[in-house]
C-alpha positions as CSV (number, residue, x, y, z in Angstrom):
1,X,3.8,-55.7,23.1
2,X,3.2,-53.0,20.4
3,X,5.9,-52.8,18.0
4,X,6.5,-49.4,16.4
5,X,6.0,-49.4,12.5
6,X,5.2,-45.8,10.7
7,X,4.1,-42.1,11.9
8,X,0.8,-41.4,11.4
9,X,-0.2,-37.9,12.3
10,X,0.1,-35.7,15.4
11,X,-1.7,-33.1,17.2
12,X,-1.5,-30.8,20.8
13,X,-2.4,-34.3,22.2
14,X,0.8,-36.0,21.2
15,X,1.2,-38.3,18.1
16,X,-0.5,-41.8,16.4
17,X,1.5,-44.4,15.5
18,X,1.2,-47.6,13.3
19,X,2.0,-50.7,15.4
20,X,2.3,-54.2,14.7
21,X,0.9,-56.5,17.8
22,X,3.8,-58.8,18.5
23,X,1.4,-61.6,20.2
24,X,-1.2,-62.0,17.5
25,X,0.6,-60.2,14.3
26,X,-2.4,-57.5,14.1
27,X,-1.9,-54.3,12.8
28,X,-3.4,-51.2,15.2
29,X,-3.4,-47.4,15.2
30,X,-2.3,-46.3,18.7
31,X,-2.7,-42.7,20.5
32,X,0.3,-41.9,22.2
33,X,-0.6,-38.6,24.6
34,X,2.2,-36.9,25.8
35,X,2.6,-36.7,30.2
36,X,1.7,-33.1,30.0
37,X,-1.2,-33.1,33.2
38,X,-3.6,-31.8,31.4
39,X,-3.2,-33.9,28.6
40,X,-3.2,-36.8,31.0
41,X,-6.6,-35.6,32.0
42,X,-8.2,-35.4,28.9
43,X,-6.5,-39.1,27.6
44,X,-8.4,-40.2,31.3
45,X,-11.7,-38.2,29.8
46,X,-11.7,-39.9,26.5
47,X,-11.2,-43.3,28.4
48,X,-14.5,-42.3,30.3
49,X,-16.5,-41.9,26.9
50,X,-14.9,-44.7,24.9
51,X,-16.2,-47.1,28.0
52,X,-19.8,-45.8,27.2
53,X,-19.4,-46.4,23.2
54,X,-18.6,-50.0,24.0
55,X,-22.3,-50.4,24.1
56,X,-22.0,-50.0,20.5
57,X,-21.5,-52.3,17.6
58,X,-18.5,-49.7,15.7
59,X,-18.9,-50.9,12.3
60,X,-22.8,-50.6,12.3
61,X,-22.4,-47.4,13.8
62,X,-19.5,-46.1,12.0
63,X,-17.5,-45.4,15.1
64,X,-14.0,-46.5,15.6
65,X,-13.3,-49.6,17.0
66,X,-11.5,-49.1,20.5
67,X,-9.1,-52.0,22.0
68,X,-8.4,-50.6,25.4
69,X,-5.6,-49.0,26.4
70,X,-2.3,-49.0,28.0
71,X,0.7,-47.2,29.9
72,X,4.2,-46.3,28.7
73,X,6.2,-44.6,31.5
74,X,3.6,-42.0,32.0
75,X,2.2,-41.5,28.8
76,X,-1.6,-43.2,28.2
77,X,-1.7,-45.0,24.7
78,X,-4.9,-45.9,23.5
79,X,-5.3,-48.7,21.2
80,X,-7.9,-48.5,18.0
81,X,-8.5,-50.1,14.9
82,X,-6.4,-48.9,12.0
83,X,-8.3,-47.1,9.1
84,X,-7.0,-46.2,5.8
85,X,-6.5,-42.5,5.5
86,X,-9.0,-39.7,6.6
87,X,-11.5,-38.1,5.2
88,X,-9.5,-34.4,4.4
89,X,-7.1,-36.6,2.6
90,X,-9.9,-38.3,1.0
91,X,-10.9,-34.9,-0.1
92,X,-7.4,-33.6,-1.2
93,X,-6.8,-36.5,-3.1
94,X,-9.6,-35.1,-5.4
95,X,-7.7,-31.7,-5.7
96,X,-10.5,-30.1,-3.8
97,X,-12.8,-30.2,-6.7
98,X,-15.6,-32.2,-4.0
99,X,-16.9,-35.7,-4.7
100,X,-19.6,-37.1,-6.7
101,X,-23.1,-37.2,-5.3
102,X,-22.7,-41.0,-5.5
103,X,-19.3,-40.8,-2.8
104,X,-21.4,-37.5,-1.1
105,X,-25.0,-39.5,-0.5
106,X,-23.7,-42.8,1.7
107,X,-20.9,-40.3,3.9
108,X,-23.6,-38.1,4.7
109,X,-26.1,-41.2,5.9
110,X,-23.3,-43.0,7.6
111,X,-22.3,-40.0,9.9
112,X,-26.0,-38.7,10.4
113,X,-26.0,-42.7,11.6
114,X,-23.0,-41.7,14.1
115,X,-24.1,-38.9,15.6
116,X,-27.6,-40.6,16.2
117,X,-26.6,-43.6,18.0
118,X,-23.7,-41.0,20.0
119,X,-27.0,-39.5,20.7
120,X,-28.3,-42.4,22.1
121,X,-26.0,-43.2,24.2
122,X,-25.9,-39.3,25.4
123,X,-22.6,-38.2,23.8
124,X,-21.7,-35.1,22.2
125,X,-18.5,-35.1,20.2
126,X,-17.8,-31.8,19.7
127,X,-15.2,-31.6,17.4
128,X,-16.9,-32.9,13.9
129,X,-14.5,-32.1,10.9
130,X,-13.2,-34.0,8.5
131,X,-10.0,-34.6,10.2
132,X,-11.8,-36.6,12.6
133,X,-13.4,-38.6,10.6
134,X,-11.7,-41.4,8.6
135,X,-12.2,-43.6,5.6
136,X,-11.8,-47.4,6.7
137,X,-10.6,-48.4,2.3
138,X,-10.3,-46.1,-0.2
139,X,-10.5,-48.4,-2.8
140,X,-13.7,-50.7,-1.7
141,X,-16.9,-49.4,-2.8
142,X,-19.5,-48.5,-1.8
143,X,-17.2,-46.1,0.9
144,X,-17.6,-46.6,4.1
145,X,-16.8,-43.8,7.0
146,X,-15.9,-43.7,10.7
147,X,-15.7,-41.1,13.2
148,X,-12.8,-40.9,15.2
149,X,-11.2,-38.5,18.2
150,X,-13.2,-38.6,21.5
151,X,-10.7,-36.4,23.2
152,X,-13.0,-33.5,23.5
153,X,-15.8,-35.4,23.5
154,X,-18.6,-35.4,26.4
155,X,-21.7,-36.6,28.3
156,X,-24.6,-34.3,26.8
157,X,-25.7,-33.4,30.8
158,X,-22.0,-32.1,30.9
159,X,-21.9,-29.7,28.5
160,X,-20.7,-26.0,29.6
161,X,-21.7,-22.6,28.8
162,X,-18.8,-20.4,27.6
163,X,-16.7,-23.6,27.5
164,X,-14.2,-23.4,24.0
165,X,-14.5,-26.8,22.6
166,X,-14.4,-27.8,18.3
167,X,-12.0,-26.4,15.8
168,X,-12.1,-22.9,14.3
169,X,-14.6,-22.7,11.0
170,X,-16.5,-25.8,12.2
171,X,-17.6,-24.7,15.6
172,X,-21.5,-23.6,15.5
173,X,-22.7,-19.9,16.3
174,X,-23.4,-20.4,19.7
175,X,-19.6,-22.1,20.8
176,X,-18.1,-18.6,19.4
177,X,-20.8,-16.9,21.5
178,X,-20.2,-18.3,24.9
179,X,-23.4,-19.3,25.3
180,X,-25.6,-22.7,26.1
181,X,-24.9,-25.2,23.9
182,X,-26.0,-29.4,23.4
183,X,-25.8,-32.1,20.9
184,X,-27.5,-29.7,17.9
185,X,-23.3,-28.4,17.6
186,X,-22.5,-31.6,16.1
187,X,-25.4,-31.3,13.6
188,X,-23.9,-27.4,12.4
189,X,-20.6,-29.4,11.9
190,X,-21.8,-32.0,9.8
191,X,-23.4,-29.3,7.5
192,X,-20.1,-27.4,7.3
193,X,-18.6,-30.8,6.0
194,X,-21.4,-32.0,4.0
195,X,-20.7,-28.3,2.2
196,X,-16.9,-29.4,2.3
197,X,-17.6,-32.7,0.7
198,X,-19.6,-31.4,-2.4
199,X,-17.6,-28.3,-3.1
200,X,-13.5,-29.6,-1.6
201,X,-13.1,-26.1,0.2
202,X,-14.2,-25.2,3.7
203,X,-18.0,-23.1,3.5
204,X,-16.2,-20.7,6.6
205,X,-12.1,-20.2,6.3
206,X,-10.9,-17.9,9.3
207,X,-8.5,-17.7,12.0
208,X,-10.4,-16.6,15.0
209,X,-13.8,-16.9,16.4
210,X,-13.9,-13.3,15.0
211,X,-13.5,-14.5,11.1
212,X,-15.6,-17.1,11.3
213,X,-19.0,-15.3,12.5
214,X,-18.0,-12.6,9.9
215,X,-18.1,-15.1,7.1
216,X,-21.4,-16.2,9.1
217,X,-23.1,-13.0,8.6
218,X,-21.9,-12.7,5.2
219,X,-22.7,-15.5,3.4
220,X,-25.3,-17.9,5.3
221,X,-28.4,-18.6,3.1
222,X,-25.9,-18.1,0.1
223,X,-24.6,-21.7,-0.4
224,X,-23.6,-22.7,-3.7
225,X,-27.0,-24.4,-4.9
226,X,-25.7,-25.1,-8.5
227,X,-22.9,-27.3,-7.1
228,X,-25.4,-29.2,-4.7
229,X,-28.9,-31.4,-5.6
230,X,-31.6,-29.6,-4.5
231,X,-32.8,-31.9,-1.7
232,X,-29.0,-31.4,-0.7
233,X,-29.1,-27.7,-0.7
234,X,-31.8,-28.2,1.8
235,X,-30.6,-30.4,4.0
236,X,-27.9,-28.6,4.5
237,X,-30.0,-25.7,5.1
238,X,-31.4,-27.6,8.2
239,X,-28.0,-28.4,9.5
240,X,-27.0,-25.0,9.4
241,X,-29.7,-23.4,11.7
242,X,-28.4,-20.5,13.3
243,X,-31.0,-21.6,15.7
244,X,-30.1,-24.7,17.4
245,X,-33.5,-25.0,18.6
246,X,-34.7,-25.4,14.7
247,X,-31.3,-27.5,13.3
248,X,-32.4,-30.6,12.2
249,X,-31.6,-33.6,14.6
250,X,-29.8,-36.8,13.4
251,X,-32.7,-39.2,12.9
252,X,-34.4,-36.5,10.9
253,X,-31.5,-36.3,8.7
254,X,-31.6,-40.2,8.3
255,X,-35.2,-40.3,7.1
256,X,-34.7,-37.2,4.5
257,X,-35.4,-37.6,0.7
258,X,-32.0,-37.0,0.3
259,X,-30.8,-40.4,0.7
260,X,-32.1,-43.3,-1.0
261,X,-34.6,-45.6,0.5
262,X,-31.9,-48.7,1.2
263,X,-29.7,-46.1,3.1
264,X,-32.7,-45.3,5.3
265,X,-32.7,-48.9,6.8
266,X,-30.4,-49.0,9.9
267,X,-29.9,-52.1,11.2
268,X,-29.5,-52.3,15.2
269,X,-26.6,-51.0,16.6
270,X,-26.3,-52.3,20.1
271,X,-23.9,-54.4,21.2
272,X,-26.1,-55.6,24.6
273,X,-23.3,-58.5,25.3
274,X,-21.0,-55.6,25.9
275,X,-23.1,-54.8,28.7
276,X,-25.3,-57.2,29.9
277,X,-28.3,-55.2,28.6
278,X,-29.3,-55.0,32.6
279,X,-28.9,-51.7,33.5
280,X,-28.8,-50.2,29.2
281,X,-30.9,-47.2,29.2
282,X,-31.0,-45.4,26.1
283,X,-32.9,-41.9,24.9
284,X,-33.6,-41.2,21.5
285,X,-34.4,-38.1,21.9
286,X,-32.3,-34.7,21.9
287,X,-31.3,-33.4,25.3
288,X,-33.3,-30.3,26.8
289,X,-30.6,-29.7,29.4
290,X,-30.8,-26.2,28.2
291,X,-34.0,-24.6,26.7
292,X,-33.3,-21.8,23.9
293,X,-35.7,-19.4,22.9
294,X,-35.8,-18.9,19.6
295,X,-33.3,-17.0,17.7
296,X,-33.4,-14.2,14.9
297,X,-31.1,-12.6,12.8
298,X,-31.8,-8.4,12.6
299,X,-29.3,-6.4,10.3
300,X,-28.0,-2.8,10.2
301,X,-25.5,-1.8,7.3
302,X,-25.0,-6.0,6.9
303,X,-25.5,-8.2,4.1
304,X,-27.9,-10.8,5.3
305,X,-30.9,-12.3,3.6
306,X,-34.4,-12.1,5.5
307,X,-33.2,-9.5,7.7
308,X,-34.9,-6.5,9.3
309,X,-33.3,-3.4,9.2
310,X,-33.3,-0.6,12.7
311,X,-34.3,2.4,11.9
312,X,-31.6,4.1,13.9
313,X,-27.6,3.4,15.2
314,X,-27.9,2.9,19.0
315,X,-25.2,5.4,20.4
316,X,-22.5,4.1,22.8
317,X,-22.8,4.7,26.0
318,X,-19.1,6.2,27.5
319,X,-20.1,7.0,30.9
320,X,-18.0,3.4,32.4
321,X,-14.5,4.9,30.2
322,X,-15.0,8.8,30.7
323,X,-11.7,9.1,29.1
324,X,-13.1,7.3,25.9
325,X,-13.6,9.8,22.8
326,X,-15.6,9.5,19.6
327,X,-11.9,8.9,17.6
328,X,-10.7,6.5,20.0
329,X,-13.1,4.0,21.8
330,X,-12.2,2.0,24.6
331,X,-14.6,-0.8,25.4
332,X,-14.1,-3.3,28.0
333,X,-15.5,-5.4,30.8
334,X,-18.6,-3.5,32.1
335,X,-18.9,-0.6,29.5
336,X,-22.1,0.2,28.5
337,X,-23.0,0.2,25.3
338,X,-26.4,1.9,24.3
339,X,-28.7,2.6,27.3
340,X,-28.5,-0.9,28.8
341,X,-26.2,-3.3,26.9
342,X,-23.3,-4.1,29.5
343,X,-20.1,-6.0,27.9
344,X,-19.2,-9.4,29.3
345,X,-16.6,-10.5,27.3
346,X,-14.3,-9.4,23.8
347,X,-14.8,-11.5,20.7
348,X,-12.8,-9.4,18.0
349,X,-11.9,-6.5,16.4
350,X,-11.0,-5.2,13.1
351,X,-10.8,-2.4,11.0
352,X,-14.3,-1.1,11.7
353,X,-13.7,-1.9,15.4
354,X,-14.3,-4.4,18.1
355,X,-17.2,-7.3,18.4
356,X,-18.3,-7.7,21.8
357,X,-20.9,-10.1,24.1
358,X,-23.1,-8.2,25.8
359,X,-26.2,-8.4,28.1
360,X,-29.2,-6.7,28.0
361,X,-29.7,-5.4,31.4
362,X,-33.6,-5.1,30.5
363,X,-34.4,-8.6,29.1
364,X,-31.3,-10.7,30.3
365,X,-31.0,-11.6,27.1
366,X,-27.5,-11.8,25.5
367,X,-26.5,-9.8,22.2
368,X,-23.6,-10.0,19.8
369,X,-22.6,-6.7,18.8
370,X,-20.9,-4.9,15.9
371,X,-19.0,-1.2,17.3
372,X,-17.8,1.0,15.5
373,X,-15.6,4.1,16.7
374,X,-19.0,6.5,17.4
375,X,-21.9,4.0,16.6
376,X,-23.5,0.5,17.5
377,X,-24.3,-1.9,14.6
378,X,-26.6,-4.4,15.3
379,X,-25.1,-6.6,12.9
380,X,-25.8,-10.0,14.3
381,X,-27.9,-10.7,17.7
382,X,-28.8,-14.3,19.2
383,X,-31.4,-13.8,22.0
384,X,-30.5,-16.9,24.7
385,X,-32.7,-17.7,27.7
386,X,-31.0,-19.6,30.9
């Protein structure tokens, strides 16, 4: 029996609670979700990957410890250890001013370590922020880390194209785009809080899909090197890839000059009496469930380092919307833009106009693009291959 003892936070899931175990006195955090069906659903999926990260030791891995779960009525409440506060708090507590190198170095190691041994047991998480990730006692040193929320986590051969998983300024380029996607999305996250964690503020504030890839194209290459260590600035340079294909992989990031040589030394991580060890099978390396081709960023009336510029504005093709006019464009499903660039799906607008995915009915290949009322602007394209 879990006795109810302080709120600790909610979300769209439902709420976590601080309870006191009435049998053996223990204190526990437990995840209440709400009966809503698909809610219900997603409390089952997290069971599903929680099961698998029992073959983990949590504390060596920096992964929350789960105890299983129960039912109340027809809510699912899942039972984990209870951490101290989490990391965003950590953060604010600081007054967003960022944390010394010595706080910055160990986080960084400890959550590259997550993500590699969720990689080794085929897991993508998904939604890496610092939300989601939780300091076990503020006030032992040196700090330890753990990553928390498997809701929207999943198997890396499960992964969907176009499917809208993360959190809005910590989802990587291609999430926004609707395109192919594996474990390299987690990597992009943990650059976006290792950026978070040595300056206190977000890299890539926004509201929409629409924001973010604006601040993208504005400002990547231009992080704030005086505020980082130069093997820092680096490493975080490798996390943020556009090209997922060339973003740095977990046990790369463990083995960078970054981190000090006794950090480097991970000590196992399996737990094989939580599974016999009979039927374990384990792969260290990243998943090729989808092979990208590489990736380049071109640029026409854009700021963007190491960009090439085109010559000419491709003109918009009107012919699917005869009614369409140079003052007032209307773009949607199935115009074409240019001589071959048909729109699949809206991703934004603003002043200048409307952002929009399109495929190039030539190559296959799908394009980001910038319109304007009369012109095209290449301002951002990320050539995929199925």
């Amino acid at each position: 029996v879990q006795r109810y003892e302080a709120f600790l936070g909610e979300g769209s899931f439902g709420v976590v609670t601080k309870c006191r175990n009435t049998k053996n006195n223990q204190t526990v955090a437990i995840k209440v979700n709400k009966s809503d069906p698909e809610i219900l659903q997603q409390a089952k999926q997290e069971i599903f990957i929680l099961e698998q990260l029992q073959r983990l030791d949590p504390d060596r891995c920096n992964i929350v410890e789960w105890n299983g779960y129960f039912l109340d009525g027809e809510r699912i409440c899942l039972n984990f250890e209870l951490l101290d506060q989490s990391l965003s708090d950590y953060i604010g507590d600081r007054n967003n001013q960022g944390l010394p190198i010595r706080e910055l170095r160990p986080i960084l190691h400890q959550l590259a370590n997550a993500l590699f041994h969720l990689g080794s047991v085929g897991i993508v998480h998904a939604d890496l922020k610092p939300v989601n990730i939780m300091v076990v006692n503020r006030h032992e040193s040196p700090i330890k880390v753990k990553l928390i929320d498997f809701g929207i986590a999943c198997n890396t051969s499960a992964v969907i194209a176009g499917g809208a998983v993360g959190t809005i300024g910590y989802c990587a380029p291609e999430i926004m785009l609707g395109t192919p996607y594996n474990e390299a999305i987690d990597m992009w996250s943990l650059g976006l809080v290792a950026v978070e964690l040595a300056t206190g503020v977000p890299l890539y504030p926004g509201e929409d899909d629409y924001d973010v890839l604006k601040f993208i194209i504005e400002t990547q290459g231009q992080l704030p090197d005086h505020l980082l260590e130069s093997d820092e600035t680096e490493l975080i340079k490798q996390m943020l890839a556009l090209d997922a294909n060339q973003r740095i992989t977990p046990s790369e990031v463990l083995k960078h000059p970054f981190f000090d040589t006794g950090l480097s030394k991970r000590a196992p991580c399996l737990d094989i009496n939580s599974t016999g060890g009979e039927n374990l099978v384990l792969s260290q390396q990243p998943s090729t469930a989808f092979k990208l081709e590489k990736s380049w960023i071109t640029k026409f009336n854009c700021s963007f380092q190491n960009s090439v510029e085109f010559p000419q504005k491709g003109q918009v093709n009107t012919s699917a919307n005869p009614s369409s006019s140079e003052d007032d464009l209307e773009i949607t499903e199935g115009t074409i833009l240019g001589d071959h660039h048909v729109v699949e799906a809206f991703l934004g607008e603003g002043g200048f106009g409307l952002v929009t995915r399109c495929r190039d009915t030539k190559t296959t290949k799908l394009w980001l693009l910038k319109s304007t009322r009369a012109t095209l602007e290449f301002c951002y394209r990320q050539n995929w291959k199925f």
